[in-house]
Structure formats: C-alpha cells, structure tokens
CHARMM internal coordinates of N, CA and C (Angstrom, degrees):
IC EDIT
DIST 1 N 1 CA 1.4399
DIST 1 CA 1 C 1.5291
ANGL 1 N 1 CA 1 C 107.51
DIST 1 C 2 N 1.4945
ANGL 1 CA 1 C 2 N 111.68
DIHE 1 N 1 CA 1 C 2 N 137.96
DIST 2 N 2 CA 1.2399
ANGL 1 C 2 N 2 CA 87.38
DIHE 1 CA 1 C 2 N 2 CA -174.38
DIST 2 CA 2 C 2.0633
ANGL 2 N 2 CA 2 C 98.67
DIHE 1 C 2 N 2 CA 2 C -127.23
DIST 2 C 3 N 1.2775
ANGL 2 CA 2 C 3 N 113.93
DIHE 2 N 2 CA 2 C 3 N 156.06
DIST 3 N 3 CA 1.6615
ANGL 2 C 3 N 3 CA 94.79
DIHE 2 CA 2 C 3 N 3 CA -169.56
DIST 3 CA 3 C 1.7078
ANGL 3 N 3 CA 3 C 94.48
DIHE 2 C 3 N 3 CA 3 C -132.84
DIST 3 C 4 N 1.3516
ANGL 3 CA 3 C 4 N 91.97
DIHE 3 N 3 CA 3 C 4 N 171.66
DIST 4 N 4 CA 1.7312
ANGL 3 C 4 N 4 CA 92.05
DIHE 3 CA 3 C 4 N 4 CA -177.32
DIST 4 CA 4 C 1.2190
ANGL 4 N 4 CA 4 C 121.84
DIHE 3 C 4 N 4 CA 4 C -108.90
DIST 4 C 5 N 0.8174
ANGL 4 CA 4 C 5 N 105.44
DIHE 4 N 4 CA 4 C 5 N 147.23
DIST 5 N 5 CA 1.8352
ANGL 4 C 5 N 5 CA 111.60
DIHE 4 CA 4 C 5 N 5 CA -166.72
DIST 5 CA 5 C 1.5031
ANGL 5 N 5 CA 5 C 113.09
DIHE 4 C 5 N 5 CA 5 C -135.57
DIST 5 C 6 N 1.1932
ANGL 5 CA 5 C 6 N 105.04
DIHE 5 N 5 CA 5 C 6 N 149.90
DIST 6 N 6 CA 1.5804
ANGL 5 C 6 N 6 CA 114.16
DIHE 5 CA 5 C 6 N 6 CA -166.82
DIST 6 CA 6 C 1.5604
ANGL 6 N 6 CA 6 C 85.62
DIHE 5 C 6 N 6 CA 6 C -116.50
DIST 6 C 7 N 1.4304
ANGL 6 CA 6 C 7 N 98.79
DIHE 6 N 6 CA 6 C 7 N 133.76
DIST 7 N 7 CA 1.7132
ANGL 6 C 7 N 7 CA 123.03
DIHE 6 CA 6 C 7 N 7 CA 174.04
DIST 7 CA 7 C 1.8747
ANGL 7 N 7 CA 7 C 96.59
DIHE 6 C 7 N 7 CA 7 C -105.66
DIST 7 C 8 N 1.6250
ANGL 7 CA 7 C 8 N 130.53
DIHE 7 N 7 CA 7 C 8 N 147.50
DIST 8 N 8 CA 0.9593
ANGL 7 C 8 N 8 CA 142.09
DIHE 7 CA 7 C 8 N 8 CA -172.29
DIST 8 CA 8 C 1.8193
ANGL 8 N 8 CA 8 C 107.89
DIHE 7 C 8 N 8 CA 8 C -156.97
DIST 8 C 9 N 1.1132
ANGL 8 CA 8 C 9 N 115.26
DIHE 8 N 8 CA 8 C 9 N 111.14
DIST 9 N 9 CA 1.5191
ANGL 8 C 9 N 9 CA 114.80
DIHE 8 CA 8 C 9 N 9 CA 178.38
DIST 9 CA 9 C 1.7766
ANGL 9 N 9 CA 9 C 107.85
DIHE 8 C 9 N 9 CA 9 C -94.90
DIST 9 C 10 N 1.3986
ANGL 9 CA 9 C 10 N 104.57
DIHE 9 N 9 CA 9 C 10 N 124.25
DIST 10 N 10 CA 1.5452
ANGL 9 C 10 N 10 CA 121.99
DIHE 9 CA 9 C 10 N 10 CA -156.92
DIST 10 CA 10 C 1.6793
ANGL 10 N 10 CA 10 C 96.75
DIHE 9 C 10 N 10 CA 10 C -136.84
DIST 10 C 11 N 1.5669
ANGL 10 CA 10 C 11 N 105.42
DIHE 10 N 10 CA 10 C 11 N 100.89
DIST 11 N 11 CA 1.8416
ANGL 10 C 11 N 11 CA 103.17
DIHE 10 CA 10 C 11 N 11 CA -173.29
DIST 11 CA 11 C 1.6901
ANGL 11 N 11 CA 11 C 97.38
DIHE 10 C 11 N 11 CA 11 C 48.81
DIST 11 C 12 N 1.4662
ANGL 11 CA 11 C 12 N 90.17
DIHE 11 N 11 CA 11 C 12 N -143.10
DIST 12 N 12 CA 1.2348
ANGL 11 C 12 N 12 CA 109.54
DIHE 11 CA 11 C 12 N 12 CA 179.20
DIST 12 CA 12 C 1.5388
ANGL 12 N 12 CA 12 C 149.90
DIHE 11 C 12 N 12 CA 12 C -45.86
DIST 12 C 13 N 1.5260
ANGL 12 CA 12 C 13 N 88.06
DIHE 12 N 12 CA 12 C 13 N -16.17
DIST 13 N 13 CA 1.5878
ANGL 12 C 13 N 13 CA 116.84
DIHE 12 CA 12 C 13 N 13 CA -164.80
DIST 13 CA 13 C 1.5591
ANGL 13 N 13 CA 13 C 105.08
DIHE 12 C 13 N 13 CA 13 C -115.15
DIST 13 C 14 N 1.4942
ANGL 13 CA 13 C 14 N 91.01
DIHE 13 N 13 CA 13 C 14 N 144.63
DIST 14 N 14 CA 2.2448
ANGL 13 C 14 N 14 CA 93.04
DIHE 13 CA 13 C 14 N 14 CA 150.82
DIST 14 CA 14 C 1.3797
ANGL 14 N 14 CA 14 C 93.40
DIHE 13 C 14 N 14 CA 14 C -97.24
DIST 14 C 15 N 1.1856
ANGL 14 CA 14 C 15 N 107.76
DIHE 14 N 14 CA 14 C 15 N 157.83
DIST 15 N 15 CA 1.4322
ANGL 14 C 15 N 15 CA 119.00
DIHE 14 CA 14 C 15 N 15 CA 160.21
DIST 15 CA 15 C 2.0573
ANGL 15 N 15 CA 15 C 110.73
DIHE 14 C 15 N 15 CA 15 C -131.98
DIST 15 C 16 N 1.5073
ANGL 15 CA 15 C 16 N 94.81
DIHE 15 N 15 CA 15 C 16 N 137.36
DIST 16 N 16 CA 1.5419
ANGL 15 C 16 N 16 CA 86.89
DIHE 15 CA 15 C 16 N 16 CA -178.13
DIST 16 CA 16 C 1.4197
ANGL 16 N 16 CA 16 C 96.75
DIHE 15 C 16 N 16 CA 16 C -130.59
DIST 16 C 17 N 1.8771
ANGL 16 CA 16 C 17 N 84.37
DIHE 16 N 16 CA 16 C 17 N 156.27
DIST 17 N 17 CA 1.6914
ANGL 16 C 17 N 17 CA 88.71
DIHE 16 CA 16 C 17 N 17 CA 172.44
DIST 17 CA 17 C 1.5739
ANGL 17 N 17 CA 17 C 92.26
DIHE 16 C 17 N 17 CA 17 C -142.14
DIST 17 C 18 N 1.1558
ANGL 17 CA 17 C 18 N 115.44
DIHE 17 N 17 CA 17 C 18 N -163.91
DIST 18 N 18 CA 1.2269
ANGL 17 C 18 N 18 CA 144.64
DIHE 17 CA 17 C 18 N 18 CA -141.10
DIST 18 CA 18 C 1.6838
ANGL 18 N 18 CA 18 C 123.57
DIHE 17 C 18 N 18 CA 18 C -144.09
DIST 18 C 19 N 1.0968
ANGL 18 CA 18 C 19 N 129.08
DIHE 18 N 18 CA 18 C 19 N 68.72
DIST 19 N 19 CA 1.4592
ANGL 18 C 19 N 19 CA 115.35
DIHE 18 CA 18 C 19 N 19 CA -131.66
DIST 19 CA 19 C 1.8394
ANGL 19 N 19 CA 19 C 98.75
DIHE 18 C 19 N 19 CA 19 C -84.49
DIST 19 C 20 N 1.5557
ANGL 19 CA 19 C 20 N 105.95
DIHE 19 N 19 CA 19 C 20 N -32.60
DIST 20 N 20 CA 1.4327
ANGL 19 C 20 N 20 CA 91.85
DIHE 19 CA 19 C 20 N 20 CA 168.56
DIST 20 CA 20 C 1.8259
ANGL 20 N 20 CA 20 C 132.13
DIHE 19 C 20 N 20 CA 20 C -68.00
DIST 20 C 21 N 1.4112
ANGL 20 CA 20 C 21 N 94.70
DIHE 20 N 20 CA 20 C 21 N -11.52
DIST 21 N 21 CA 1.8130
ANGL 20 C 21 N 21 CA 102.43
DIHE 20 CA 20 C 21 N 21 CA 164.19
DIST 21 CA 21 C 1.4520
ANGL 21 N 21 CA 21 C 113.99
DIHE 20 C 21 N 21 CA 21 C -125.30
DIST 21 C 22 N 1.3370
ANGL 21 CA 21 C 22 N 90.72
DIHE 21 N 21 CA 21 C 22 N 98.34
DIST 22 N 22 CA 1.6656
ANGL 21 C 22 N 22 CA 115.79
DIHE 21 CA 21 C 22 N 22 CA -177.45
DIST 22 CA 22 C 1.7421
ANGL 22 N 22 CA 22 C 100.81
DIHE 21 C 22 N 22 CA 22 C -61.54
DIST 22 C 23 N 1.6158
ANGL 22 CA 22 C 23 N 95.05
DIHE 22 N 22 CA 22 C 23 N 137.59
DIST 23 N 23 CA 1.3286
ANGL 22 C 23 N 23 CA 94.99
DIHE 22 CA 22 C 23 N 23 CA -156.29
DIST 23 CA 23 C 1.8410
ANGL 23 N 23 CA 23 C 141.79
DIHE 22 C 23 N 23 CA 23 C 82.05
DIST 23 C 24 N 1.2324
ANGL 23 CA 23 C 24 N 92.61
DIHE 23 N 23 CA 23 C 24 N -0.07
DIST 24 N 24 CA 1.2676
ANGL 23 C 24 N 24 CA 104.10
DIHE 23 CA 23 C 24 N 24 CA -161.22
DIST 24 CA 24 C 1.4267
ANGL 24 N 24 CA 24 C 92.72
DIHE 23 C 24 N 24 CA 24 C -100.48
DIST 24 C 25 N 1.3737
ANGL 24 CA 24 C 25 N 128.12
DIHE 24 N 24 CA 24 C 25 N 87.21
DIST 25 N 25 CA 1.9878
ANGL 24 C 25 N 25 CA 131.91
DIHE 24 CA 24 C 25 N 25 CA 178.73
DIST 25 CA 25 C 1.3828
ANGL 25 N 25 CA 25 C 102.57
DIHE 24 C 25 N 25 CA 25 C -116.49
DIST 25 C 26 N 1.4491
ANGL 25 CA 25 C 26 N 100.89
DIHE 25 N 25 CA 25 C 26 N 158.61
DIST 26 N 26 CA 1.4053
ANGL 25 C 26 N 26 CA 125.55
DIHE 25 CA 25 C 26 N 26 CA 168.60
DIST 26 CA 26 C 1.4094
ANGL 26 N 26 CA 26 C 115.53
DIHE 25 C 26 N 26 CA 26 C -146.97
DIST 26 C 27 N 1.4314
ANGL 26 CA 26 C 27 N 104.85
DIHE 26 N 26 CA 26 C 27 N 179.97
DIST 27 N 27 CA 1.5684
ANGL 26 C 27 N 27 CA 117.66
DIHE 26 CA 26 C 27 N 27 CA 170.28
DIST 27 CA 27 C 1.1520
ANGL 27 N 27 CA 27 C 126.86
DIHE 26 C 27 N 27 CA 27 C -121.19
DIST 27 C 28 N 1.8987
ANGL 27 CA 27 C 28 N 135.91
DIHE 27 N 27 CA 27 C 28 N -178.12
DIST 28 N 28 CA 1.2007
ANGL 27 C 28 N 28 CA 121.46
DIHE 27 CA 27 C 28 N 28 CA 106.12
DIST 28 CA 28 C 1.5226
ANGL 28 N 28 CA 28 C 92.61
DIHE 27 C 28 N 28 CA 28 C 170.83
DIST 28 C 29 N 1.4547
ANGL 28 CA 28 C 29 N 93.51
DIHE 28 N 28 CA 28 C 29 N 160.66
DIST 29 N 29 CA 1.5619
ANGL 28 C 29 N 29 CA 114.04
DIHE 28 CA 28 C 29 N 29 CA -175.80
DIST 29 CA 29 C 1.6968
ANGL 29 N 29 CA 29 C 128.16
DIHE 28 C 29 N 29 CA 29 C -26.25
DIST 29 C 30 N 1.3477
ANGL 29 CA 29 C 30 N 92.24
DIHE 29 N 29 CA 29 C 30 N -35.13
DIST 30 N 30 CA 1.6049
ANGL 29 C 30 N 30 CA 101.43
DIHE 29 CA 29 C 30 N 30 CA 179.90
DIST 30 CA 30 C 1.4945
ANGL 30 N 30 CA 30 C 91.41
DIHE 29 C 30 N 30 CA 30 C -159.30
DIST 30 C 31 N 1.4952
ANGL 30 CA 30 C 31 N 88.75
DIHE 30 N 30 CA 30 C 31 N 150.43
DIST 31 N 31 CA 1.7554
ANGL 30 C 31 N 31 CA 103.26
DIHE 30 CA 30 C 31 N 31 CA -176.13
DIST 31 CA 31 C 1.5963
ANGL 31 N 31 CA 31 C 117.40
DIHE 30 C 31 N 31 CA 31 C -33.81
DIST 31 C 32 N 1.5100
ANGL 31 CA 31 C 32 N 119.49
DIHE 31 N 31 CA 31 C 32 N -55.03
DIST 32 N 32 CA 1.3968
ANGL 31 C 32 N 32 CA 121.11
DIHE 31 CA 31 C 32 N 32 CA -176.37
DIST 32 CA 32 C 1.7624
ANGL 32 N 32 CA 32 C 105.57
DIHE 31 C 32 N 32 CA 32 C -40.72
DIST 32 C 33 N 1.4527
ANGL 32 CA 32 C 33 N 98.41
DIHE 32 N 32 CA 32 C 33 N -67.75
DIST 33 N 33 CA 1.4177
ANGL 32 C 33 N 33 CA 104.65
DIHE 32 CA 32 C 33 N 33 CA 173.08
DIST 33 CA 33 C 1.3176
ANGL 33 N 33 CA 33 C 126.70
DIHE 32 C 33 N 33 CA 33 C -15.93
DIST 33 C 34 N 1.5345
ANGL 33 CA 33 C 34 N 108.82
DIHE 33 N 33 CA 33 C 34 N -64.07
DIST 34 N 34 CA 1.3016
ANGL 33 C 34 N 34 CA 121.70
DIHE 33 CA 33 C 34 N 34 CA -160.31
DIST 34 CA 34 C 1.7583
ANGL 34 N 34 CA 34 C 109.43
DIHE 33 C 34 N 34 CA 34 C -80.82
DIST 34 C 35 N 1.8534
ANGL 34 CA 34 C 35 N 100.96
DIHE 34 N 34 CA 34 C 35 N -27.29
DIST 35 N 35 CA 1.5840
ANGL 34 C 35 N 35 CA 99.97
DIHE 34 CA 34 C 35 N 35 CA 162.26
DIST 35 CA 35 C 1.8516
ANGL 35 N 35 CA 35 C 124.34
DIHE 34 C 35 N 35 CA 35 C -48.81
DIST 35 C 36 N 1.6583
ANGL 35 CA 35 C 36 N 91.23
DIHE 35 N 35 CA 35 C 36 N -48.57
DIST 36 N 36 CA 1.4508
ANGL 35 C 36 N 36 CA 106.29
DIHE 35 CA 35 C 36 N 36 CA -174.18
DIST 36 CA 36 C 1.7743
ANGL 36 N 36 CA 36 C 113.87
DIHE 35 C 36 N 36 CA 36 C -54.41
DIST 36 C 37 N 1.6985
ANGL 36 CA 36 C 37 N 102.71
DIHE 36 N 36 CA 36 C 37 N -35.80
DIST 37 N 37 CA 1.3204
ANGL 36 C 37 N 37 CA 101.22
DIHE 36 CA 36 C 37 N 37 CA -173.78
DIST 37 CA 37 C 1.6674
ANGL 37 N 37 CA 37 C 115.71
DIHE 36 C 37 N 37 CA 37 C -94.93
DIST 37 C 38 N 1.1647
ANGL 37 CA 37 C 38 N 99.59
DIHE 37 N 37 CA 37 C 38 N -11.69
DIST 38 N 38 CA 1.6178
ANGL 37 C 38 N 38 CA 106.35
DIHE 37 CA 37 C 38 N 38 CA 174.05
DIST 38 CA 38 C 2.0177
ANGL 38 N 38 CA 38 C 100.77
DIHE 37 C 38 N 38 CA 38 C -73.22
DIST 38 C 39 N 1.4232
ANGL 38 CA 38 C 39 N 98.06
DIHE 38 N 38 CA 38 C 39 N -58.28
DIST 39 N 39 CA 1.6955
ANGL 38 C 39 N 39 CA 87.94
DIHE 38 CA 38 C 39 N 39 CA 177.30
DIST 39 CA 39 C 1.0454
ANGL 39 N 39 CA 39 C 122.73
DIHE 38 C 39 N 39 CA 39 C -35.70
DIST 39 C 40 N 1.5874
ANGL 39 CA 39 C 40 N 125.24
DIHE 39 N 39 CA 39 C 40 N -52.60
DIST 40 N 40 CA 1.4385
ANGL 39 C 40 N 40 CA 115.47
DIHE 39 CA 39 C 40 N 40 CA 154.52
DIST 40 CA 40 C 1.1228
ANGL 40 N 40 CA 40 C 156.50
DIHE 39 C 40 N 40 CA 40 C -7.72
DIST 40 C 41 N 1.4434
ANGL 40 CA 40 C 41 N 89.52
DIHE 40 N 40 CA 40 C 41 N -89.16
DIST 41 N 41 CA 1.8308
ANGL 40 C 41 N 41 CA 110.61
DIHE 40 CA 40 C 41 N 41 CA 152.98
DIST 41 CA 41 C 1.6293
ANGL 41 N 41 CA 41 C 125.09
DIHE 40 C 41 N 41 CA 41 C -40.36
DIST 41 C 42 N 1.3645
ANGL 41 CA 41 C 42 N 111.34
DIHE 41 N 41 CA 41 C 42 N -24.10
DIST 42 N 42 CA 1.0566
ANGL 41 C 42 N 42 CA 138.74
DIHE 41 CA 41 C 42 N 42 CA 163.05
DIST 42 CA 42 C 1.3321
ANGL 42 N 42 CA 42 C 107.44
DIHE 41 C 42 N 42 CA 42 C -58.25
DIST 42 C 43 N 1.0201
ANGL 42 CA 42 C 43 N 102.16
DIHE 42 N 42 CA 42 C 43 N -52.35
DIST 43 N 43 CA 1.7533
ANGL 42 C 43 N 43 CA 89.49
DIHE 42 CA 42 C 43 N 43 CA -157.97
DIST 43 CA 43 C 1.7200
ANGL 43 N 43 CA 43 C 101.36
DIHE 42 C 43 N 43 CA 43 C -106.94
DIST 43 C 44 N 1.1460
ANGL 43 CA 43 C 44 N 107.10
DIHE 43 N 43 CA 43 C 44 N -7.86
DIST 44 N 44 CA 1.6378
ANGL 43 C 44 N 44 CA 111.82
DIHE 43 CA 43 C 44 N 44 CA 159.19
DIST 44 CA 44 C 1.6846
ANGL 44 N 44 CA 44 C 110.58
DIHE 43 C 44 N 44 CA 44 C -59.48
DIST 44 C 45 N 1.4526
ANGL 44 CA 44 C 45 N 97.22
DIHE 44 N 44 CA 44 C 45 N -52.40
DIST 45 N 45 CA 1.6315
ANGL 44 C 45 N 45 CA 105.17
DIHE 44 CA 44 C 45 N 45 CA -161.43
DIST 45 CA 45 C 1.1363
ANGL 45 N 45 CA 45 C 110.09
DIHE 44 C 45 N 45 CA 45 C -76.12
DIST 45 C 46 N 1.6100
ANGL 45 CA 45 C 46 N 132.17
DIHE 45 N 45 CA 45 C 46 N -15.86
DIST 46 N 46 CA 1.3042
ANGL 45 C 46 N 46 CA 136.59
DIHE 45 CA 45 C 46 N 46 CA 170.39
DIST 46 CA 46 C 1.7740
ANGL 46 N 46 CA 46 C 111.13
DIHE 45 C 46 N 46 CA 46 C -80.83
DIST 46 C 47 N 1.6052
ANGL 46 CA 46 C 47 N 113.76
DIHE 46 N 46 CA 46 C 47 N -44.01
DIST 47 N 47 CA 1.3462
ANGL 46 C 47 N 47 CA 110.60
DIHE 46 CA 46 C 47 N 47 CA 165.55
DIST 47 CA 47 C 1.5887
ANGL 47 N 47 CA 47 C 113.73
DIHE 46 C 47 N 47 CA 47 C -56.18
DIST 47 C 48 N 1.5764
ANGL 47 CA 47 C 48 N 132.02
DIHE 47 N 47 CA 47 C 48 N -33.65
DIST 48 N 48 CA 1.0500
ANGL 47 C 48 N 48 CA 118.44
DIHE 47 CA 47 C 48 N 48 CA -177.11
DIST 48 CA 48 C 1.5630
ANGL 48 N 48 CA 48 C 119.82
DIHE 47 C 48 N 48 CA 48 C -64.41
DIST 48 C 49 N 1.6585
ANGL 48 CA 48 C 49 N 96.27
DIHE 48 N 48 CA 48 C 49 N -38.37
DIST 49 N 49 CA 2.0109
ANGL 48 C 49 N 49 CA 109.90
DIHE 48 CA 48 C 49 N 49 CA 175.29
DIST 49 CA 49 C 1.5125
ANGL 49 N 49 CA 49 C 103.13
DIHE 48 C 49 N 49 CA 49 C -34.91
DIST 49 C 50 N 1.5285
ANGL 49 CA 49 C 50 N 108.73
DIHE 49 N 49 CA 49 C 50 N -57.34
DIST 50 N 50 CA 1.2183
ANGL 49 C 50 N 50 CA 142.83
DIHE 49 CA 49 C 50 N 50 CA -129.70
DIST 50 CA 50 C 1.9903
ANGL 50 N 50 CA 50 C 79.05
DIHE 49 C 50 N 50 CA 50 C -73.56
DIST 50 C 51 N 1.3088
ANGL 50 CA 50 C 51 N 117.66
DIHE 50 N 50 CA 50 C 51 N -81.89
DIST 51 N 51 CA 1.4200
ANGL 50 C 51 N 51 CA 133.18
DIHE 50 CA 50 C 51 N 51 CA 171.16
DIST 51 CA 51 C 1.3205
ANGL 51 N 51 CA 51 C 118.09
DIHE 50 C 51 N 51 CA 51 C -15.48
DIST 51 C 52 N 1.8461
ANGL 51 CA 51 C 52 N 125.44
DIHE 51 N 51 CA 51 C 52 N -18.66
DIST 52 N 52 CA 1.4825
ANGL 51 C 52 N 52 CA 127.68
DIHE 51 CA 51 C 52 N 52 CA -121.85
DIST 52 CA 52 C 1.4579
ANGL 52 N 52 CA 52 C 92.45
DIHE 51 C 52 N 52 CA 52 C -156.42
DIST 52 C 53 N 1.3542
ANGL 52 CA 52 C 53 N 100.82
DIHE 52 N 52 CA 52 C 53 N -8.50
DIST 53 N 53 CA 1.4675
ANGL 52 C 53 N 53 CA 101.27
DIHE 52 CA 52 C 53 N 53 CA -179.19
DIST 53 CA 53 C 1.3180
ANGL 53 N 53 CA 53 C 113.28
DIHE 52 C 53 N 53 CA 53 C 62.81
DIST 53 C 54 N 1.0167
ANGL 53 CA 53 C 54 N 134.78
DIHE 53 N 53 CA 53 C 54 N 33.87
DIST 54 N 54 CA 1.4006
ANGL 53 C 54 N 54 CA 140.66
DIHE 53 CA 53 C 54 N 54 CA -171.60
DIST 54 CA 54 C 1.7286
ANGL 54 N 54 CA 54 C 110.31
DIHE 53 C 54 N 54 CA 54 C -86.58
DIST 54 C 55 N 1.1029
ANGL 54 CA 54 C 55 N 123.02
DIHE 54 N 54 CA 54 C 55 N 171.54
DIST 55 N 55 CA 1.5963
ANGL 54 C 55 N 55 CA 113.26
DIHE 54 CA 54 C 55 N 55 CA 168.00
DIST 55 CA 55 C 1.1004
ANGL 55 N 55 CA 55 C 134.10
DIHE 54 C 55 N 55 CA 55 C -116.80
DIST 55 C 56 N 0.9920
ANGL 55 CA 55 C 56 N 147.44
DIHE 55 N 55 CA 55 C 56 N 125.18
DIST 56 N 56 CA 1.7126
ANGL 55 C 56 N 56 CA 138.34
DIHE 55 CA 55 C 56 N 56 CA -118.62
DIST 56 CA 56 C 1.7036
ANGL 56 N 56 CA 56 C 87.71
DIHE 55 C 56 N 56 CA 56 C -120.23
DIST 56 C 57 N 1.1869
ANGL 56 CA 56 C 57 N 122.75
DIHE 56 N 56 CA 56 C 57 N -13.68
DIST 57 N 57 CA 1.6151
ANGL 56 C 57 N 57 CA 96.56
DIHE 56 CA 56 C 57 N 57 CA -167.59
DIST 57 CA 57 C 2.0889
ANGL 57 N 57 CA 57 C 81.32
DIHE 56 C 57 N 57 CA 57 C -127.22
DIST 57 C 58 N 1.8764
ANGL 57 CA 57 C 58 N 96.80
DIHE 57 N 57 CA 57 C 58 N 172.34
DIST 58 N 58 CA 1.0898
ANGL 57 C 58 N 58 CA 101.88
DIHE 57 CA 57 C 58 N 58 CA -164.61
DIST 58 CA 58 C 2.1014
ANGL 58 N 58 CA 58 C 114.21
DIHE 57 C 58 N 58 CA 58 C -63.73
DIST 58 C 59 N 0.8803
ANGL 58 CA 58 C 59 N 110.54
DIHE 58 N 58 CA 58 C 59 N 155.44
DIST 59 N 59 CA 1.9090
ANGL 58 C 59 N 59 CA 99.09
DIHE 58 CA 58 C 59 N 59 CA 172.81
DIST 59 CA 59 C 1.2814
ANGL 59 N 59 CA 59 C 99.12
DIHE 58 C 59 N 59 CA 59 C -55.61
DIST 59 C 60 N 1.2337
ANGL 59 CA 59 C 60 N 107.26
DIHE 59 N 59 CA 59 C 60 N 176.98
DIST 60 N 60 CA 1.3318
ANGL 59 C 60 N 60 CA 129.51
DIHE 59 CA 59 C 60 N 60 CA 179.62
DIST 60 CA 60 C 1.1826
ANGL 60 N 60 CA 60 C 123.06
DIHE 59 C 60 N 60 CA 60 C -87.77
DIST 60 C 61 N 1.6411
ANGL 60 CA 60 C 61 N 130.95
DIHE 60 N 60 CA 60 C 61 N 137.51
DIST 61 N 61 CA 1.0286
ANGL 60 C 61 N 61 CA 131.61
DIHE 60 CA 60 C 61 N 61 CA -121.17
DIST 61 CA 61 C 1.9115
ANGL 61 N 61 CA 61 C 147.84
DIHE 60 C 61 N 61 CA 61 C 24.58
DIST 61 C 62 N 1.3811
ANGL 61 CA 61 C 62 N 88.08
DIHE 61 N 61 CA 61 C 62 N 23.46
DIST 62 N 62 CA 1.2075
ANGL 61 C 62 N 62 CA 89.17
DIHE 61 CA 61 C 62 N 62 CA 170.97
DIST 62 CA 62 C 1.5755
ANGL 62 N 62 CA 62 C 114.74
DIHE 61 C 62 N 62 CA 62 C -99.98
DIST 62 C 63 N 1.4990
ANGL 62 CA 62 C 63 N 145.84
DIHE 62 N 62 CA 62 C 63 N 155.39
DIST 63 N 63 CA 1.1805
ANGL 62 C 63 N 63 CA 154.63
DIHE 62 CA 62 C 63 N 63 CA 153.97
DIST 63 CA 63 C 1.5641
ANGL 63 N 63 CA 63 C 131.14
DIHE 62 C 63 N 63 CA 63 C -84.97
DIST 63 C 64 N 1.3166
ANGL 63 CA 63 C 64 N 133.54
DIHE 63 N 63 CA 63 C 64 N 136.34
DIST 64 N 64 CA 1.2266
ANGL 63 C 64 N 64 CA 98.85
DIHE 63 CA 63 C 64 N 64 CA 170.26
DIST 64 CA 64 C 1.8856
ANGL 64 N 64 CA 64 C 90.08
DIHE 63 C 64 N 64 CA 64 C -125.67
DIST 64 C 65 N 1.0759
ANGL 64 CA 64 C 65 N 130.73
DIHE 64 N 64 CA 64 C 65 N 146.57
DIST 65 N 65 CA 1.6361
ANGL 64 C 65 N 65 CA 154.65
DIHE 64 CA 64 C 65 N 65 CA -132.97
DIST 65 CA 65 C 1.4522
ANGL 65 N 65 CA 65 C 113.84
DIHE 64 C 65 N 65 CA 65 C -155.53
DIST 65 C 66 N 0.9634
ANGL 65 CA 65 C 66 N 109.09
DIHE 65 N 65 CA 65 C 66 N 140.44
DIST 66 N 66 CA 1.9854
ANGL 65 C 66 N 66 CA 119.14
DIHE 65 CA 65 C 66 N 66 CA 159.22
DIST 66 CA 66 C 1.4781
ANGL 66 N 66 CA 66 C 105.25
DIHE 65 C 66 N 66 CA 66 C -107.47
DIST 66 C 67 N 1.4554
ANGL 66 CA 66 C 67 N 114.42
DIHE 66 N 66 CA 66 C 67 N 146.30
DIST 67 N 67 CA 1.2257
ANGL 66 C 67 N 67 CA 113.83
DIHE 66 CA 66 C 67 N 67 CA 158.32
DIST 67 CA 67 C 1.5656
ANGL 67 N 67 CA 67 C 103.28
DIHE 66 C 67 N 67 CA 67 C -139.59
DIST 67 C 68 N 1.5026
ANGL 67 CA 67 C 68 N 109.35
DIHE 67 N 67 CA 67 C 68 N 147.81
DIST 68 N 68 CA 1.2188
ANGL 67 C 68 N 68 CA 112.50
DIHE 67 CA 67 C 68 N 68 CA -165.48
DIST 68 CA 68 C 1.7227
ANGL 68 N 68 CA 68 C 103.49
DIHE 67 C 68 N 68 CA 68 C -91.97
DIST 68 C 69 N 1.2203
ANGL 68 CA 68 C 69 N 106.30
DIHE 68 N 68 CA 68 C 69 N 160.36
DIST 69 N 69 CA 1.6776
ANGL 68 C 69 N 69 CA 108.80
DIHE 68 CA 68 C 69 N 69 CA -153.14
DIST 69 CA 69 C 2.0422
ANGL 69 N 69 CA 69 C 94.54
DIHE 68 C 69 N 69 CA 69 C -138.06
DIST 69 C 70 N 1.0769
ANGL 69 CA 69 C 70 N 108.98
DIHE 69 N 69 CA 69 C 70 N 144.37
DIST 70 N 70 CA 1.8471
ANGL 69 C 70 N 70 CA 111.29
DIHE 69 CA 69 C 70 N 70 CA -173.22
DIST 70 CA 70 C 1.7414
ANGL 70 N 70 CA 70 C 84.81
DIHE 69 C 70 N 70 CA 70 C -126.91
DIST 70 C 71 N 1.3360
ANGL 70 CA 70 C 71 N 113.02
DIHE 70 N 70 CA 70 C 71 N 127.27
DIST 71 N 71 CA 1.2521
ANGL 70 C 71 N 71 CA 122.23
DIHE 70 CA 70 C 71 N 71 CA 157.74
DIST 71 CA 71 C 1.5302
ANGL 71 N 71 CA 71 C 115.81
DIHE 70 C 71 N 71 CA 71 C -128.28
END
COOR INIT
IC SEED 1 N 1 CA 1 C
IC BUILD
C-alpha cells in the first residue's frame, strides 16, 4: 500500500505527515530520515486502527478525488 505524504522543511528539521491519517507525524534531520520515520508511524498508526477496530478504508459512499485548480 502505498500513501501520500507531505514532506515540509522547518529550521532544522523535515517534518512529515500523512494527510489521510490525521495525526499521523514524523520527523528527521534530512528528508530521507524523516521518510524512514514517517513509514513507521505509518505502520504503527494503521496497526493501532487495526487493534481498535477502527476502519481503514473510506465509509461508504464517500470518494476521495483530485481536482486540478489554475491560479
């Protein structure tokens, strides 16, 4: 599975998150880093769903979509 993640350089740090798992952040010194530790968190925060009975894909009838935007 693969999910998308937003990388952000803040001072010293990247910081990543995860926008379809709210809550789902990481760090690290340089981007690679912060990939390595976000995968993690990743797969922590999905085992926790998982533990919690939670539901991993969207409810029903919902979509999730891109739409392209001109500014």
């Amino acid at each position: 599975m693969e999910m998308k993640v937003l990388i952000e350089k803040s001072d010293n740090w990247y910081v990543a998150t995860v926008p379809s798992l709210p809550g789902c952040v990481s760090q690290g010194k340089t981007e690679e880093e912060a990939k390595r530790n976000v995968k993690e968190a990743i797969e922590l925060h999905i085992n926790s769903l998982i533990r919690e009975g939670m539901p991993l894909r969207l409810p029903k009838g919902v979509k999730q979509t891109s739409v392209a935007v001109t500014v």
